[in-house]
C-alpha positions as YAML, in Angstrom:
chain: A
units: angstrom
residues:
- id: 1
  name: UNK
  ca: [0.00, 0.00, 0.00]
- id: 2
  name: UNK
  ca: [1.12, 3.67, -0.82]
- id: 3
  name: UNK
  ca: [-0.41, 6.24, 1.46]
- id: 4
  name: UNK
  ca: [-0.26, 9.26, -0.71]
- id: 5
  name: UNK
  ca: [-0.04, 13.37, 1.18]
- id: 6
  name: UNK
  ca: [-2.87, 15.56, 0.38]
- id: 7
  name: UNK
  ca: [0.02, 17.77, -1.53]
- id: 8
  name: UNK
  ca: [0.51, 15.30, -4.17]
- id: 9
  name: UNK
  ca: [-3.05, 14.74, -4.79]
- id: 10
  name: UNK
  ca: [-3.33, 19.12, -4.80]
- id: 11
  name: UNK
  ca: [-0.70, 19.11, -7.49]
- id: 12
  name: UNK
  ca: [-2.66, 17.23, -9.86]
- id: 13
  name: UNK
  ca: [-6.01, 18.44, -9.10]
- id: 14
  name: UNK
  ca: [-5.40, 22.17, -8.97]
- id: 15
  name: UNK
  ca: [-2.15, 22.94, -10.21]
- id: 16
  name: UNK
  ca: [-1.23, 21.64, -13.40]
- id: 17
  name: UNK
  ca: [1.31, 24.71, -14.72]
- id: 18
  name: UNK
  ca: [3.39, 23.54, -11.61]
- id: 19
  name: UNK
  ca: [7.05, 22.80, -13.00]
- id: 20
  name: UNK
  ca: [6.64, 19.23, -10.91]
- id: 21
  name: UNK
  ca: [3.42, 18.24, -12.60]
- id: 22
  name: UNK
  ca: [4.34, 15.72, -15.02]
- id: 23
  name: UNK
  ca: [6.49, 13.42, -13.01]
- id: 24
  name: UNK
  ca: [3.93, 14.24, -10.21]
- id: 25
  name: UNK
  ca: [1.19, 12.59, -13.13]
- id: 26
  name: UNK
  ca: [3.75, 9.70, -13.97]
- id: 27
  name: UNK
  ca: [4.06, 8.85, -10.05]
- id: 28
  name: UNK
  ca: [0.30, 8.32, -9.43]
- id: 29
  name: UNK
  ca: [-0.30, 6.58, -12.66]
- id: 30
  name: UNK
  ca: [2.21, 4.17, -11.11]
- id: 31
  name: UNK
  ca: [0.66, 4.40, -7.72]
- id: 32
  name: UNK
  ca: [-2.89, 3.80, -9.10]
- id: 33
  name: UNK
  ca: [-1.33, 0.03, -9.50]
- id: 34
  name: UNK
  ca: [0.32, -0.32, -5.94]
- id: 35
  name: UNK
  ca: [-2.62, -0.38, -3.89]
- id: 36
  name: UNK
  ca: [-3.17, 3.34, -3.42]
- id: 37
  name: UNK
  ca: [-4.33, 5.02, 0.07]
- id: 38
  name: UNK
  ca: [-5.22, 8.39, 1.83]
- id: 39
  name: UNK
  ca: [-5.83, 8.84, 5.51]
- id: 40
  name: UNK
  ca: [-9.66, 10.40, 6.36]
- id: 41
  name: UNK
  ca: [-7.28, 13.69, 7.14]
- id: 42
  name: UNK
  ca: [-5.61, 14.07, 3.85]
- id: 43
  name: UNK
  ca: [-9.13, 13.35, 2.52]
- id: 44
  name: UNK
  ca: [-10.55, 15.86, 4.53]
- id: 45
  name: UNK
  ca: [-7.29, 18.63, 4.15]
- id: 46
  name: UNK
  ca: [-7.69, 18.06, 0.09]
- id: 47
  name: UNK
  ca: [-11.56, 18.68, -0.02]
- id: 48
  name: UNK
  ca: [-11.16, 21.78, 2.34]
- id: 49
  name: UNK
  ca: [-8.52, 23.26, 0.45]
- id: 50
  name: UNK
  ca: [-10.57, 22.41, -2.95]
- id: 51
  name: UNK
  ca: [-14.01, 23.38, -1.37]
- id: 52
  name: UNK
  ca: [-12.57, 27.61, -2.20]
- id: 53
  name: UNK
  ca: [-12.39, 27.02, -6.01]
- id: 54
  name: UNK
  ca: [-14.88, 24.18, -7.00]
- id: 55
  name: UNK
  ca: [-19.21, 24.94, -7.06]
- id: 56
  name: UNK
  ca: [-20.70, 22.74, -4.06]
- id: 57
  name: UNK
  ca: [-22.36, 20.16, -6.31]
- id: 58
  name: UNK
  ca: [-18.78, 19.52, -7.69]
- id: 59
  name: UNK
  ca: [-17.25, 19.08, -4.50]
- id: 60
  name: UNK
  ca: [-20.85, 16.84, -3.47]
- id: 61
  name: UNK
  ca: [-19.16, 14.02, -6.01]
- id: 62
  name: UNK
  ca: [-15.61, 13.82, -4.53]
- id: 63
  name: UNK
  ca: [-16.19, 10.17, -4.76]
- id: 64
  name: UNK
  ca: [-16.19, 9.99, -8.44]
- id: 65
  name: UNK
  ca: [-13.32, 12.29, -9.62]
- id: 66
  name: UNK
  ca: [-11.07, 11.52, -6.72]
- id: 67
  name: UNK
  ca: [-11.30, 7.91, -4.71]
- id: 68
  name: UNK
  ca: [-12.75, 5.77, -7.56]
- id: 69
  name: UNK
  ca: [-10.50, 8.03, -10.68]
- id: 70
  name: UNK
  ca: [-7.73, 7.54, -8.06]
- id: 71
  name: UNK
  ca: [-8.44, 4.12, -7.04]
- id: 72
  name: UNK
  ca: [-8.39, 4.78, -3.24]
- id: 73
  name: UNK
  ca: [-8.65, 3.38, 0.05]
- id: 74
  name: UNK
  ca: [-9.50, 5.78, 2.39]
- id: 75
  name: UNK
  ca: [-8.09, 5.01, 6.14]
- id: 76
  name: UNK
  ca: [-10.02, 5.88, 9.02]
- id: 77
  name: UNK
  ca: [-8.87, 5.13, 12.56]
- id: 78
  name: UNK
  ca: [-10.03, 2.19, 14.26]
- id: 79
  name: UNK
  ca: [-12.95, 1.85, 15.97]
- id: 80
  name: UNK
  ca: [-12.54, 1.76, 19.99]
- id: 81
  name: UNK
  ca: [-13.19, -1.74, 21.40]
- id: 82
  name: UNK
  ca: [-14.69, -0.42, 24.81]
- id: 83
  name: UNK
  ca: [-18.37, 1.91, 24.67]
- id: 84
  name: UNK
  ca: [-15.72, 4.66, 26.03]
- id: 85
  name: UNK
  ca: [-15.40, 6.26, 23.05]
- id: 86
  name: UNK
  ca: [-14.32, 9.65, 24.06]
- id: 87
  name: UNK
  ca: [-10.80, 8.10, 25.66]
- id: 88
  name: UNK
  ca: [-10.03, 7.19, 21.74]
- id: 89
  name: UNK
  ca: [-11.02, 10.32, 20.33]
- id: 90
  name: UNK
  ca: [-9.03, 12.47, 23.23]
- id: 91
  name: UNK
  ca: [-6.21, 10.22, 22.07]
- id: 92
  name: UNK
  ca: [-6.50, 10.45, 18.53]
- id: 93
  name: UNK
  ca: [-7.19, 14.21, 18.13]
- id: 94
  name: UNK
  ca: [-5.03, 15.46, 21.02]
- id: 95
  name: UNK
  ca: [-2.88, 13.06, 23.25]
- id: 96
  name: UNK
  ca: [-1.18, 11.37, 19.97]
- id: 97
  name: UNK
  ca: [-0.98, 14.02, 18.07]
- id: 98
  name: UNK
  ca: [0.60, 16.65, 20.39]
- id: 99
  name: UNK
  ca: [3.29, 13.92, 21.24]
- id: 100
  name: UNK
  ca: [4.42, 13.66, 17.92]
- id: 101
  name: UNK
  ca: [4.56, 17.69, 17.97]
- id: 102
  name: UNK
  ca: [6.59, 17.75, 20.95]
- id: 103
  name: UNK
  ca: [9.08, 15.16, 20.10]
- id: 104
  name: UNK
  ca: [9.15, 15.62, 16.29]
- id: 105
  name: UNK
  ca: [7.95, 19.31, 16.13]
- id: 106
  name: UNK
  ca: [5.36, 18.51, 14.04]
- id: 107
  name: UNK
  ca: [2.30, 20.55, 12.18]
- id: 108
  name: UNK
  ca: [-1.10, 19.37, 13.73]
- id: 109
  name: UNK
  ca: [-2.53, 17.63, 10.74]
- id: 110
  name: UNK
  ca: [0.69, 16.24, 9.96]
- id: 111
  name: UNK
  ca: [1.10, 14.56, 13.18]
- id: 112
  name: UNK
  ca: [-2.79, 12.93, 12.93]
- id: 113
  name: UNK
  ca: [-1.65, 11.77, 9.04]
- id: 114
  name: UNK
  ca: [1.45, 10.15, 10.34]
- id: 115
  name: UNK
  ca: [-0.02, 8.41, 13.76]
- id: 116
  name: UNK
  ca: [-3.07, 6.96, 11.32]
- id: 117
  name: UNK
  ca: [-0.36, 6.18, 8.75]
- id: 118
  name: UNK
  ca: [2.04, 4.20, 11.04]
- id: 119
  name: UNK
  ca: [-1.04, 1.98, 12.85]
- id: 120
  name: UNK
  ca: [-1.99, 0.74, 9.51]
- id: 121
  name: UNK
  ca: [-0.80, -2.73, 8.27]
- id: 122
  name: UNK
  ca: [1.02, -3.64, 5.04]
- id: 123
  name: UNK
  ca: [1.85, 0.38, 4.11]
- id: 124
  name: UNK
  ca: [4.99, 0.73, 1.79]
- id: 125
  name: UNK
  ca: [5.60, 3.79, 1.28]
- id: 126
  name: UNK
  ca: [4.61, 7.60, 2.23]
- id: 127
  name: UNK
  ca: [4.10, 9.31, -1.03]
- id: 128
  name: UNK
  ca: [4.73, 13.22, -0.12]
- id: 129
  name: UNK
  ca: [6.14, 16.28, -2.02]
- id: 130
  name: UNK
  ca: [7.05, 17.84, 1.58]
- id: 131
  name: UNK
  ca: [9.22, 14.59, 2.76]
- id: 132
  name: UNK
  ca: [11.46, 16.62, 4.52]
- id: 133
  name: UNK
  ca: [8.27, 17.10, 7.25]
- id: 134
  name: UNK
  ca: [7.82, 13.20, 7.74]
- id: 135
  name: UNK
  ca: [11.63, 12.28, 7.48]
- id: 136
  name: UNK
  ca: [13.94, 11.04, 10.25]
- id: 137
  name: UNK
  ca: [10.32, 11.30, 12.50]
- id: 138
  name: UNK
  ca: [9.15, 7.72, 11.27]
- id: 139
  name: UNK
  ca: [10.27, 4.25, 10.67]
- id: 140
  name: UNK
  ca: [7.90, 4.36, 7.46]
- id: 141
  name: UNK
  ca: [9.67, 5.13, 4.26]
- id: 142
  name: UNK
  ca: [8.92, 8.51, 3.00]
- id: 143
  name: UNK
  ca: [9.18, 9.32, -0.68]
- id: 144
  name: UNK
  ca: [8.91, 12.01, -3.54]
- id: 145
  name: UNK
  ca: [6.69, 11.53, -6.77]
- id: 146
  name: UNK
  ca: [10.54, 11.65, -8.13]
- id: 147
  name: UNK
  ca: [12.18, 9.43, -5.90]
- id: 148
  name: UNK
  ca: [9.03, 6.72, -6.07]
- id: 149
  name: UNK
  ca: [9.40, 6.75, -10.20]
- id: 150
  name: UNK
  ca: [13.15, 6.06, -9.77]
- id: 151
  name: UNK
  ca: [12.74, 3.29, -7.21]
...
C-alpha cells in the first residue's frame, strides 16, 4: 500500500502549470497500480482546500473524480473496542498528536496523518512532495513523486 499526502493529490487536481506536474502525473499513474491510500485527514485537508475554487455540487461528487478516478482506500482510525469512546477520540485528536509535535515538532494535521499512517498494516511507502516534514520522525519510508518513479 502507498499512502499518498494531500500535496501530491493538490498538485494534480489544482495545479497543473506547476514545473513538478508531469512526473507528479507519472508517479500516481504508477501508484494507481500499488494499492493506493489516503488517511480520512488528507481526505478531509484536500476537499477543504478544494471546497474555495470548485461549485458545491462539484465538491458533493468527490467520490467519483477523486477515490474511484484515483483508485483509493481511504483510512479511518479504528474503531474503539470499549463503549468509552471519548478516551479514543481524546487520544486520537489530542494526546497522539501533540506527542508527535513535541518530540518531532510537528504541524497538527501532519502529526494525525502520520499516527493513522504508522497503525496501519502492510503500508509501503509515504508518497509526499514535503518529505522533509515526515523524514527522520518515522520508521515508514517517506518518498517524492521523483524518488518513487526512480525506485
Amino acid at each position: 500500500m502507498v499512502v499518498i499526502d494531500t500535496d501530491v493529490l493538490l498538485l494534480d487536481l489544482a495545479y497543473p502549470r506547476d514545473k513538478r506536474f508531469a512526473v507528479n502525473a507519472a508517479c500516481l499513474a504508477r501508484v494507481i497500480k500499488a494499492d493506493p491510500a489516503v488517511t480520512i485527514y488528507n481526505l478531509m485537508e484536500l476537499l477543504g482546500q478544494l471546497s474555495f475554487n470548485l461549485a458545491p455540487a462539484k465538491l458533493a461528487e468527490w467520490q467519483t473524480w477523486l477515490i474511484d478516478a484515483y483508485q483509493l482506500t481511504v483510512i479511518w482510525p479504528v474503531e474503539p473496542s470499549d463503549p468509552v469512546a471519548g478516551a479514543f477520540f481524546r487520544a486520537e485528536i489530542f494526546e497522539r498528536p501533540f506527542a508527535k509535535m513535541l518530540s518531532q515538532r510537528m504541524a497538527f494535521v501532519d502529526s494525525l496523518i502520520l499516527n493513522l499512517v504508522e497503525r496501519t498494516p502492510d503500508v509501503g511507502h509515504f508518497l509526499t512532495w514535503n518529505a522533509r516534514h515526515f523524514r527522520g520522525k518515522t520508521s515508514l519510508s517517506v518518498v517524492t513523486p521523483e524518488e518513487y518513479l526512480h525506485a
